[in-house]
C-alpha positions in Angstrom: -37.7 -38.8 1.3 -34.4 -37.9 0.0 -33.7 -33.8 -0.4 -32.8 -34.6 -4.1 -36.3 -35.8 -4.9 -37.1 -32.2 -4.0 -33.9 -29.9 -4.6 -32.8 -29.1 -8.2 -30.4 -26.9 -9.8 -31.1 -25.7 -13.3 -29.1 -23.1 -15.3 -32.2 -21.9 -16.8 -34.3 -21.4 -13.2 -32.5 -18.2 -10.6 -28.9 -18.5 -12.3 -28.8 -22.5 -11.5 -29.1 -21.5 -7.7 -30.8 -24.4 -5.5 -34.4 -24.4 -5.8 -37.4 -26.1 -4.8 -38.3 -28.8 -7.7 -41.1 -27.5 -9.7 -40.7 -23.8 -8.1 -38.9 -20.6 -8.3 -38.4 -20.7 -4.6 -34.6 -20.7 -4.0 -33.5 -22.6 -0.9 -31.5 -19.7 0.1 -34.6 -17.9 0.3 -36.4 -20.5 3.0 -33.6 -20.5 4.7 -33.0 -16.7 5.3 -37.2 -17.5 6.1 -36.2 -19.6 9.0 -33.4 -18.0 10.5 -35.7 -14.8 10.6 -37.7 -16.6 12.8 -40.7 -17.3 10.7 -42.2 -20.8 11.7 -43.0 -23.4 8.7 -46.5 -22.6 8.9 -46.3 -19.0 8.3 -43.5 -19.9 5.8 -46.1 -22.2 3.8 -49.0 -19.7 4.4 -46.6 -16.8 2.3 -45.8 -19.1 -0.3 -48.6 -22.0 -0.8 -47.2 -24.0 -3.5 -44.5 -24.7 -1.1 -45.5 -28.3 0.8 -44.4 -29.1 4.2 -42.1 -31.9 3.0 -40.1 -28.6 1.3 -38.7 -26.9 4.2 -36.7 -30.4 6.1 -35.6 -31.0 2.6 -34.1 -27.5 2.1 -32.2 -27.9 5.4 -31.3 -31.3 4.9 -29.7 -29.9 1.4 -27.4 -27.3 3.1 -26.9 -29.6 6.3 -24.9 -31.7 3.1 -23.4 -28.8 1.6 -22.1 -27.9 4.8 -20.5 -31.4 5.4 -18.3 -31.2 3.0 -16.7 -27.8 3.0 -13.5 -27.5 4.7 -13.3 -24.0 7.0 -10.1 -22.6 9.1 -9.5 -21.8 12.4 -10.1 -17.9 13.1 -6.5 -17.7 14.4 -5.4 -14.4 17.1 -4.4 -11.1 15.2 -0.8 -10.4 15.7 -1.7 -7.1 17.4 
């Protein structure tokens, strides 16, 4: 399944940030979850109506956000 059968953005749910379809469970907000350390099934036990098939699609979301940004080189201060 396709993250954007479960990934929306609506101006009228958190500001139009990414959220999980049919929830007010910004992406953002499993991620920070994750990089915490929390596993997925402590992640689904603190919020229920999350499903299992929620979390790969949240990451596969950013993982394409990601993709197409464009970042710099850090370059060496001129000290």
């Amino acid at each position: 399944m396709a993250w954007q059968d479960r990934i929306v953005s609506d101006p009228d749910i958190l500001l139009a940030k990414p959220t999980i379809k049919r929830l007010r469970i910004a992406v953002a907000l499993v991620l920070d979850r994750l990089a915490d350390g929390s596993s997925v099934k402590t992640l689904l036990g603190a919020y229920p109506r999350l499903s299992r098939e929620d979390v790969p699609a949240a990451l596969a979301y950013s993982a394409d956000q990601l993709r197409g940004e464009r970042y710099l080189a850090a370059g060496k201060s001129a000290a």
